[in-house]
ROGU-44121 format. One line per 5 residues: number of its first residue (from 0); their letters; for each residue x, y, z of C-alpha. Coordinates in pm, whole numbers, plus 32768, in hexadecimal, padded with zeros to 4 digits. Layout:
<rodos>
NUM) A) X Y Z | ... $
</rodos>
This chain:
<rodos>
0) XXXXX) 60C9 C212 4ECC | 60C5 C0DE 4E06 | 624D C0DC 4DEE | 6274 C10C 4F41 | 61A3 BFF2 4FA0 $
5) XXXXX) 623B BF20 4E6A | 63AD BF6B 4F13 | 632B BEFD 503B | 62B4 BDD0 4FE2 | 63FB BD83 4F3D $
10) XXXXX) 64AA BDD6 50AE | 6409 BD0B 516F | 63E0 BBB3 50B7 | 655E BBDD 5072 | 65C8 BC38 5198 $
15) XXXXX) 65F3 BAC4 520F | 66FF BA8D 512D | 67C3 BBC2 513D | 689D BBDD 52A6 | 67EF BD63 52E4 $
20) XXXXX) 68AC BDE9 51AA | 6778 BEF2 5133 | 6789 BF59 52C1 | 6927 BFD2 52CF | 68D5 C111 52D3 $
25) XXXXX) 677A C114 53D6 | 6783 C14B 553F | 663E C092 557C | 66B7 BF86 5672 | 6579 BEBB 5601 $
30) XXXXX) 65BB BD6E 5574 | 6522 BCB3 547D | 64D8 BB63 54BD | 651E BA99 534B | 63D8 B9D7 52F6 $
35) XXXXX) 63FD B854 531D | 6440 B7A4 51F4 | 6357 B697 5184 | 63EC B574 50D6 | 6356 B4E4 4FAE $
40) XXXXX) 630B B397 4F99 | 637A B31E 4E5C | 6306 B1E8 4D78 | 63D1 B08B 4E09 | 64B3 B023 4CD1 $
45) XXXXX) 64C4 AE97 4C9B | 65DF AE23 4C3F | 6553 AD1F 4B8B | 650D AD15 4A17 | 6395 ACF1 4978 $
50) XXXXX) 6313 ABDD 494B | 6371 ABA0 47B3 | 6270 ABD5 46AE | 61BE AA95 4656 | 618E AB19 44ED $
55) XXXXX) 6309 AB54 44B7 | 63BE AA49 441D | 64D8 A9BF 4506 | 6603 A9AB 4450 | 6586 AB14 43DC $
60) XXXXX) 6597 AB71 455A | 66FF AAF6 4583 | 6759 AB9F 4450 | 66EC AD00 44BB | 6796 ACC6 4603 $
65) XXXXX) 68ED AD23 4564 | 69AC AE22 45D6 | 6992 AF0B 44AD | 6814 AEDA 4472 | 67CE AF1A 45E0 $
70) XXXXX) 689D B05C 45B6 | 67D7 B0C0 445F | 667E B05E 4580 | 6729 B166 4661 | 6763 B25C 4559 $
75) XXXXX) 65C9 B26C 44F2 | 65A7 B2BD 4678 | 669C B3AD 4679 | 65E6 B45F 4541 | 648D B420 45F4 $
80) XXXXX) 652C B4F4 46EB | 65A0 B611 4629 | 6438 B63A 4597 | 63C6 B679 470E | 64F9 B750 4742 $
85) XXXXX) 6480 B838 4604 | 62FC B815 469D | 63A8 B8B6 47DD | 63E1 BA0F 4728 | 6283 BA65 46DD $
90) XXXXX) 6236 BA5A 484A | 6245 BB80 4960 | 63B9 BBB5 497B | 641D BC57 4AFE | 6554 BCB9 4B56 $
95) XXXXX) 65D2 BD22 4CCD | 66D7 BDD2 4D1F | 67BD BE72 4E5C | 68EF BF2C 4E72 | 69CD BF76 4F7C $
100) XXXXX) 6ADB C08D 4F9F | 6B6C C1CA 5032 | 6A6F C304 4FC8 | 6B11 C3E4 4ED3 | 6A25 C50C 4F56 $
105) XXXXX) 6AE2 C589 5099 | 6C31 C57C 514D | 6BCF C477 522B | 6C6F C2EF 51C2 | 6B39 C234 5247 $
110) XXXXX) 6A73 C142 5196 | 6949 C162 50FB | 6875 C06D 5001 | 6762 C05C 4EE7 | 6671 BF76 4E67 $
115) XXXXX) 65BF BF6A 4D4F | 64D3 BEA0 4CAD | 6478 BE89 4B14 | 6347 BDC5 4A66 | 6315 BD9A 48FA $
120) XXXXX) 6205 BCFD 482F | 621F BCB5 46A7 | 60FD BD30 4602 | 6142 BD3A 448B | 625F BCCD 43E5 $
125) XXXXX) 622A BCB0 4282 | 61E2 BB2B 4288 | 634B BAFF 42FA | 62D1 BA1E 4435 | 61E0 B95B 4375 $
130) XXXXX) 6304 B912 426E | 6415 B8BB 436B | 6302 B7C7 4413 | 62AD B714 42B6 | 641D B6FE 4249 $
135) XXXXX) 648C B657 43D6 | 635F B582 438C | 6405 B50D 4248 | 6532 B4BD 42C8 | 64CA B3D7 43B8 $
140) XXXXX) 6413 B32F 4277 | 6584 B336 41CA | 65E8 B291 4300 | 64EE B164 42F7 | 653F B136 4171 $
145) XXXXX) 66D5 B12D 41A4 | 6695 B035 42B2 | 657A AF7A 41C2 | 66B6 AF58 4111 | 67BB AEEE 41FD $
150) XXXXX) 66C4 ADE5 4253 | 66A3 AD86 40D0 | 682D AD74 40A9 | 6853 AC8F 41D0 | 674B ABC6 4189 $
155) XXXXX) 67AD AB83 4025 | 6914 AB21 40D0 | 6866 A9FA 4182 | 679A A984 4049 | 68B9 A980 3F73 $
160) XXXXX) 696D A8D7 4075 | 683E A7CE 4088 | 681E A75B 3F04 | 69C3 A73A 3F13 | 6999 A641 402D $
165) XXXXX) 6870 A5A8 3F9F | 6934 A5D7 3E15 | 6A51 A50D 3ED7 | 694D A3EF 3F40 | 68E7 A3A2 3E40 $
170) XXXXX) 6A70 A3BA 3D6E | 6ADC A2DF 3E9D | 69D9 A196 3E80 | 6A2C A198 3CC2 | 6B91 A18F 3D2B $
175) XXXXX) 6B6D A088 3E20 | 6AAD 9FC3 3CF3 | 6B95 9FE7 3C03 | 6CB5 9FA4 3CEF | 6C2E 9E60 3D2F $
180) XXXXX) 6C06 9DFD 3BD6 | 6D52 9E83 3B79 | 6DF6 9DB2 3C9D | 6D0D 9C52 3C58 | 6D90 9C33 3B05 $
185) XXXXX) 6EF4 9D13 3B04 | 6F93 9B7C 3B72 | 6EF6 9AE7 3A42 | 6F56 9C09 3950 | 70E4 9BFB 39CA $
190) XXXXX) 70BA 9A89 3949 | 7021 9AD6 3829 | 713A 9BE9 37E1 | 7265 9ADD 3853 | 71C6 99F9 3769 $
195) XXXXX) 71A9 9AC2 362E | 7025 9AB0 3645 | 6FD8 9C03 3636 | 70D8 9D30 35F8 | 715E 9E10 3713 $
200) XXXXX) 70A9 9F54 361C | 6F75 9EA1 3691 | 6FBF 9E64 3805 | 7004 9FF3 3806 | 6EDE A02D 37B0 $
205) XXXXX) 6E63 9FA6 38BA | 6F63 A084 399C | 6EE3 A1BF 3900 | 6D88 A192 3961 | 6DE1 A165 3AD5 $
210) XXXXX) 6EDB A25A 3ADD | 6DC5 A354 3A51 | 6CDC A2E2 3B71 | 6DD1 A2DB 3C85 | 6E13 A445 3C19 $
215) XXXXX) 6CD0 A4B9 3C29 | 6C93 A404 3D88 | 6DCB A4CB 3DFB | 6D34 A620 3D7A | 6BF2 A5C8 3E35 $
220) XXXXX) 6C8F A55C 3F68 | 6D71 A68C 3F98 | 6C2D A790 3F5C | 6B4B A69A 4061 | 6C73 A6B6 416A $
225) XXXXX) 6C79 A83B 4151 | 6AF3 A83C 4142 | 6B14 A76B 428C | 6BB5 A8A5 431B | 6AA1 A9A2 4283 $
230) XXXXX) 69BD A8E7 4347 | 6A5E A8CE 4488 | 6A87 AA66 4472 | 693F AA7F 44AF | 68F6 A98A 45BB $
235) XXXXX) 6856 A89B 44BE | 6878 A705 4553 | 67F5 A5BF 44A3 | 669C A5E5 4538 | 665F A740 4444 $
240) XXXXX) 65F3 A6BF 4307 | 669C A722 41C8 | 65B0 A874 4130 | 6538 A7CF 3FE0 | 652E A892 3E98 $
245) XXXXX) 63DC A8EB 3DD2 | 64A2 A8E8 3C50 | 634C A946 3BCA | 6297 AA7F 3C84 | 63B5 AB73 3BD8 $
250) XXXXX) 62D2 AB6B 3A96 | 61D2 AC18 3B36 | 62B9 AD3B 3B99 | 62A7 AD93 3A08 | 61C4 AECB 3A4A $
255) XXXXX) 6242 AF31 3B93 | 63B8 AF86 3B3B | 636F B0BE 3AD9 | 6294 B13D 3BFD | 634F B190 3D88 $
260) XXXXX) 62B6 B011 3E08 | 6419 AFC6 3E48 | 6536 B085 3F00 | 65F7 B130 3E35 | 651D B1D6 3D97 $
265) XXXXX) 643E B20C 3EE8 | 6584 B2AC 3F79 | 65C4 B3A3 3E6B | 6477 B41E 3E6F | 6466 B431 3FD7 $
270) XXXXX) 65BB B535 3FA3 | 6517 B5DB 3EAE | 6414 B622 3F7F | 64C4 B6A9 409A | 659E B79B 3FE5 $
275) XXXXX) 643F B812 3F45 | 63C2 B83E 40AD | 654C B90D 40F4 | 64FE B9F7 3FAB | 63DA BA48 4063 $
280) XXXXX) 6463 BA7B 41A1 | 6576 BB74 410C | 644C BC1E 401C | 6382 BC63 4182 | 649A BD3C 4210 $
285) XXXXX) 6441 BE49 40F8 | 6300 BE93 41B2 | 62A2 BF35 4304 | 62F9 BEB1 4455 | 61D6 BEE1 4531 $
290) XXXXX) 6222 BE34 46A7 | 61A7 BEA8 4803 | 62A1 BF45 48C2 | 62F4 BFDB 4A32 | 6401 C019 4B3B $
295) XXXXX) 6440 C09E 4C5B | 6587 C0C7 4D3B | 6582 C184 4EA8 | 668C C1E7 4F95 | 6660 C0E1 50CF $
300) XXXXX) 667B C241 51E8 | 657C C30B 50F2 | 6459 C25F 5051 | 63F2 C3DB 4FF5 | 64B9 C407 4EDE $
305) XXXXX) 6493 C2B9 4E3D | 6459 C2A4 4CBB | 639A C1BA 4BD7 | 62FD C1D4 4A92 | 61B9 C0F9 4A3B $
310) XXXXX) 6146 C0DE 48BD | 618F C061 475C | 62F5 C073 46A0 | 62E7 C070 455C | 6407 C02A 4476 $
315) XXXXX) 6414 C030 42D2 | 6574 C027 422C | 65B4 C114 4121 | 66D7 C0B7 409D | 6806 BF74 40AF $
320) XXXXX) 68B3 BFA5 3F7B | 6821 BE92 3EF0 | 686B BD81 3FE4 | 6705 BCF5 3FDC | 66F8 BD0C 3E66 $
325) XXXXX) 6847 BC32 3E57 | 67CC BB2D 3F31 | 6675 BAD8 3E85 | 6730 BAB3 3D47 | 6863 B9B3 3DED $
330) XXXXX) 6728 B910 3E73 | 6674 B8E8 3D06 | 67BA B876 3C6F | 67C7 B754 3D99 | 666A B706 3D0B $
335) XXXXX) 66C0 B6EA 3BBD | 67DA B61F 3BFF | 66FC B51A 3CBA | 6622 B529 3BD5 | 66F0 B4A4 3ABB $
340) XXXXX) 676C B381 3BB6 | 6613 B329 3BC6 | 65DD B2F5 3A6E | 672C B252 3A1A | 66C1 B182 3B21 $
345) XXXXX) 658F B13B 3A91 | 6649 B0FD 3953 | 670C B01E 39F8 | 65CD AF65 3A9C | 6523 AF39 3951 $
350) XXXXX) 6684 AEAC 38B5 | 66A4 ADB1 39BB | 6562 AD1B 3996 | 65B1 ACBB 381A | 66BF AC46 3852 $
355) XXXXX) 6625 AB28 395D | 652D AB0B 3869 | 6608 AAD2 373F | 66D2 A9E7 3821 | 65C1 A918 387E $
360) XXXXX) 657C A8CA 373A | 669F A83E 371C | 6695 A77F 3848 | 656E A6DF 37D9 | 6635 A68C 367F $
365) XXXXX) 6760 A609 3758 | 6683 A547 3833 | 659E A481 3728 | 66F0 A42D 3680 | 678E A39C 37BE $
370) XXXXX) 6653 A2F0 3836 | 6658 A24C 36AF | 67AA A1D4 36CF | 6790 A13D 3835 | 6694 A0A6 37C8 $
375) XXXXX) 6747 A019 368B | 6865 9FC4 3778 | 6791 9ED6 386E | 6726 9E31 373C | 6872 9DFB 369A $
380) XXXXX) 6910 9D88 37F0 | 6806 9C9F 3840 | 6825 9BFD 36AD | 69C7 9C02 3701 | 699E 9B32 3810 $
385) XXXXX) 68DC 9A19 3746 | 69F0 9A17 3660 | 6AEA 9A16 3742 | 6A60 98D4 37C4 | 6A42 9853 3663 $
390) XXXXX) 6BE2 98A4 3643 | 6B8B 99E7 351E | 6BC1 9AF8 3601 | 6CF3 9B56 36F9 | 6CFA 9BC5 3834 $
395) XXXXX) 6D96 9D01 37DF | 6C6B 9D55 36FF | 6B8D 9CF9 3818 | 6C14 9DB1 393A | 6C5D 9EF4 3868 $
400) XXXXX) 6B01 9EEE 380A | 6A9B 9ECA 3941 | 6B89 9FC5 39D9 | 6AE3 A0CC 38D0 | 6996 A099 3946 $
405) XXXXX) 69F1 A11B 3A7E | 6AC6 A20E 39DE | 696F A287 3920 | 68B1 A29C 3A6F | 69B2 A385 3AF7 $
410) XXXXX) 69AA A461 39A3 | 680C A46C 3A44 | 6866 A4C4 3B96 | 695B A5E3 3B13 | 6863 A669 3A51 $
415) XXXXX) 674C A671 3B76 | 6863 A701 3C37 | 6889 A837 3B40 | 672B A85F 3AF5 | 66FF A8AF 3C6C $
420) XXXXX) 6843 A981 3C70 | 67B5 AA67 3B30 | 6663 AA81 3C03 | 6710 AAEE 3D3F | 67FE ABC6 3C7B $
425) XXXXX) 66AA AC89 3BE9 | 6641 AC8F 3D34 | 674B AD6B 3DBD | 6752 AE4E 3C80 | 660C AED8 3CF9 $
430) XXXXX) 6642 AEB5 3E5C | 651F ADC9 3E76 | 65F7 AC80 3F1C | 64DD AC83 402A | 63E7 ABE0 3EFA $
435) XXXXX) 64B9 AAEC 3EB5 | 63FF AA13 3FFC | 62E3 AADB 3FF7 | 6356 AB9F 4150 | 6330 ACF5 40E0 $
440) XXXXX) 620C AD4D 41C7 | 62E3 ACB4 42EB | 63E4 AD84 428B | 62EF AECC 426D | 6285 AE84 43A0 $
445) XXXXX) 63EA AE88 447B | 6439 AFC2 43E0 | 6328 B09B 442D | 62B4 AFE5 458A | 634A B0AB 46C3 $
</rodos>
């Protein structure tokens, strides 16, 4: 009796949409009048964008507005969806069905039709569910970290295309200086040549030093033109400020290069994780299958001799010649494969750091020295001058001196220039770029918002 009426109620609430297909082979001239359909009001779409988060950095918004990071966005939805999608299965599965054809029973050609209707319900699986659920879960977490760093690559693009137009600023106003000291006394120094005054070795000099800072300019000037274009990739105009560069906050990364804060590591683990979460998955398939289960399919002209089954099915597999064995072990050796990129990584963490380390000492060496000899160089310039007045100096000896002053600011400014390079450089060796202007919450917080 239950069948019947569970047939029945199949019949008539699909009737509407099928043109009297279950009735070919009835002579009832009663018609069925389709129930009307009610439409469902759905949620009004805006077409216009939300209002941008206050607490996001700008130029960080225009940068994430790329093409490729808004299809890594698009990619953590479509994984979001997926985990809903797995969700799905653990829910009471129905399936309807009909069929229409010629019976096979008699001699007769007429129609005739079925319908049928099937319900299942999982029950116990093992822990596969639960393992599929956690491992969807995890992806959409490897999802969020790949686009962490997408975000950290592009951004890092910008900055480094920031200190070479700032780099070139600062290369362009010492070669304007010593340009103008080179071209004040260059008349008086041809004189002093013509007239046997001073030799040509020492005009030369002279020549070398702005040929060496004209060089140097050039250099700067192409890497600030193509840094021009970086910046206009991403939208960025005069009115975004430059990103500027902590060179300090990397020494407190010391005891963190060995732990997942950043996102290499963070994205290994997370893969480790999820094939852990698929050796479970394939381990639950050795036990029993519990799920509700029923159907029931009728002939449309004779409801008595319908048939249907109500209970549990239970399923265990005795035997796959090993199939399930051989995939737990490919999914160990993935493991241990990750696993030693994570510490080669870490190797490779802990390698970098000494090396900024050892350089900064250096650049602390370099940087005394040079301050000690501009220094020396004002003085000596300044003292040239007063005996160039008094007729015991030439101008040669004055304007090369001068001319390597400026020369020794721009050996300072070069040095800056690849102190913040070797900072940015350990920056990207741990995938931490987002520290480099403190934005790594920002950063956090567009990957993992909806």
């Amino acid at each position: 009796m239950f069948i019947r009426l569970l047939l029945l109620f199949i019949l008539i609430g699909g009737a509407g949409c099928s043109p009297k297909l279950p009735f070919l082979n009835s002579k009832s001239d009663t018609k069925i009048i389709p129930k009307e359909t009610v439409a469902t009001v759905l949620p009004k779409i805006s077409n216009t964008k939300s209002k941008k988060d206050k607490n996001i950095d700008p130029r960080l918004e225009k940068i994430v507005s790329s093409p490729s990071l808004l299809a890594n966005k698009n990619s953590i939805k479509a994984a979001e969806k997926a985990v809903n999608i797995v969700k799905s299965q653990s829910e009471t599965q129905v399936v309807a069905s009909s069929n229409v054809g010629p019976s096979l029973d008699d001699d007769t050609i007429e129609l005739d039709a079925t319908t049928g209707l099937t319900i299942s319900k999982i029950i116990s699986d093992g822990g596969a569910q639960t393992a599929l659920i956690d491992a969807a879960n995890l992806n959409v977490t490897s999802s969020q970290i790949t686009y962490k760093q997408n975000i950290n690559k592009q951004l890092v693009e910008v900055i480094k295309a920031d200190q070479a137009i700032l780099n070139f600023q600062k290369i362009k106003s010492i070669y304007q200086e010593q340009l103008k000291v080179y071209s004040e006394n260059l008349p008086l120094i041809e004189t002093a040549v013509k007239a046997n005054v001073i030799s040509k070795t020492d005009a030369l000099k002279l020549d070398q030093l702005k040929l060496r800072s004209e060089e140097r300019y050039l250099n700067a000037k192409t890497l600030s033109e193509a840094s021009t274009v970086v910046r206009q990739k991403y939208n960025l105009t005069d009115d975004d400020k430059f990103f500027k560069v902590d060179t300090s906050s990397w020494k407190s990364l010391e005891k963190k290069v060995t732990k997942n804060n950043f996102t290499k590591i963070e994205l290994i683990e997370t893969q480790i994780k999820i094939l852990e979460r698929d050796i479970e998955a394939i381990k639950s398939t050795f036990k029993a299958n519990v799920s509700f289960s029923g159907n029931a399919t009728a002939k449309i002209t004779d409801f008595d001799s319908s048939l249907g089954f109500l209970g549990l099915n239970i399923t265990l597999p005795v035997k796959d010649g090993g199939k399930r064995n051989f995939e737990v072990e490919e999914k160990r050796f993935q493991i241990s494969s990750l696993e030693q990129q994570k510490q080669e990584i870490i190797l490779i963490n802990k390698s970098s750091f000494n090396s900024l380390m050892n350089f900064e000492k250096i650049y602390n060496l370099r940087s005394d020295l040079i301050d000690a000899q501009t220094g020396n160089s004002k003085i000596i310039s300044e003292d040239m001058e007063l005996k160039l007045k008094a007729g015991a100096a030439s101008v040669v000896d004055l304007a090369t001196e001068k001319m390597n002053f400026y020369d020794l600011i721009s050996q300072k400014v070069a040095l800056e220039y690849q102190k913040v390079q070797e900072v940015i450089k350990f920056h990207q060796v741990l995938g931490h770029e987002c520290g480099l202007t403190a934005l790594c919450d920002q950063v956090n917080s567009l990957a993992t918002s909806k």
